[in-house]
N, C-alpha and C positions, 0 to 999 in steps of 0.2 A: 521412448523417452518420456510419454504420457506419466507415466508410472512414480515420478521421482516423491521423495517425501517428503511433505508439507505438515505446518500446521495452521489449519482452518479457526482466524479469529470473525466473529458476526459484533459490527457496530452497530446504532442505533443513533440516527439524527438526536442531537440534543439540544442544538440551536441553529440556524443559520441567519448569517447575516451577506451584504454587497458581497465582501471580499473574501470571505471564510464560513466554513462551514465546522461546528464543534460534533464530535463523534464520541458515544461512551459506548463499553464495551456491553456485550447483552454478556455477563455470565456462566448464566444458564446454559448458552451453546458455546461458548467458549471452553474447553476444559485446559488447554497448555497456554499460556499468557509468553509469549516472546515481545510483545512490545508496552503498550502502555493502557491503562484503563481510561485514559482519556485522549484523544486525537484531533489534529484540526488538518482538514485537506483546505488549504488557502491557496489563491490567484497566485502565480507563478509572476515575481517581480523583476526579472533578470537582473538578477543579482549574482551570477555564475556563468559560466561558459554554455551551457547546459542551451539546448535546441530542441525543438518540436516537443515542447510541452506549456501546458496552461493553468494548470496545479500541479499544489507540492505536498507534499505529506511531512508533516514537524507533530515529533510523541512529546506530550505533557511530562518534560523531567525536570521541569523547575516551578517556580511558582511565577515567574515572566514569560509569558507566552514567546516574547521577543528572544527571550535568548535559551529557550528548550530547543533541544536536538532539529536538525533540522534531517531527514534520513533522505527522499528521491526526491526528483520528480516524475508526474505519472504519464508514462508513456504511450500512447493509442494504440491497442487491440484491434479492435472493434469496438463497437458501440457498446458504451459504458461496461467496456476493460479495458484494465490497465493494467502495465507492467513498470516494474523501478526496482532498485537492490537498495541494499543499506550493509553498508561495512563497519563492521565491530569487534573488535579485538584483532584486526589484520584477516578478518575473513568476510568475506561477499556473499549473501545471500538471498537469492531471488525472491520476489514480490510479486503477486498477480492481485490485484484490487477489480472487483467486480461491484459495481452499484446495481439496486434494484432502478426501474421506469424515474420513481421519482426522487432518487437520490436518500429515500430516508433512510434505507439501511445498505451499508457497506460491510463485505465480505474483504477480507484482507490475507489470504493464503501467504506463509512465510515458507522460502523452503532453506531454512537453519544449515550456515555452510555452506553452499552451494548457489552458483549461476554458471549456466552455460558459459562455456571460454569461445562459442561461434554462432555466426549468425543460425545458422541450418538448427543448429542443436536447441535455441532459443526456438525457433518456429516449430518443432518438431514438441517442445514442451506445452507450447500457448495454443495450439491446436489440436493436442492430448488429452488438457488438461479435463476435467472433471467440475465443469463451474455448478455454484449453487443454482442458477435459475435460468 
């Protein structure tokens, strides 16, 4: 289940502040763009049902930060990974977000389409998987 197909976005810290952290895409290692060229992983407000998580991931699609997409939140791996989905057009598609040590560059693997429908098959993917570092 290691295997499934993703596509590998590299951010790049571009600011951080208390609450949020801004992320712009690097490009150059980027070549398929499924989400936004700018991103903010921000403190997790419970503002949703949503449990055991501490950041959210919201893509730059407006020009109010407050009211662009809001897509996960990010949910604990292991140390600095994370997993979330994001549903768009009526389809689910898995998220594995890996930070480097000190948070300045963010890997964000989509897999377009697709989330495991069980727990096993989720664990079977996230300890597959192929992380950048």
């Amino acid at each position: 289940m290691g295997n499934a197909n993703y596509f590998r976005h590299v951010y790049k810290l571009d600011r951080a502040l208390k609450s949020y952290s801004v992320y712009q895409l690097d490009k150059e290692h980027t070549a398929t763009n499924l989400l936004t060229d700018i991103l903010r992983i921000e403190q997790y407000r419970n503002k949703s049902n949503a449990t055991n998580i501490q950041d959210y991931l919201r893509l730059r699609t407006l020009n109010n930060w407050q009211f662009c997409e809001q897509v996960t939140g990010l949910r604990l791996f292991k140390s600095n990974i994370f997993y979330g989905d994001r549903k768009k057009d009526g389809k689910k598609s898995m998220l594995i977000f890996q930070f480097n040590k000190d948070r300045t560059i963010l890997f964000i693997d989509v897999f377009r389409s697709f989330y495991p429908f069980n727990k096993g098959m989720l664990g079977n993917i996230l300890y597959g998987h192929k992380y950048a570092i």
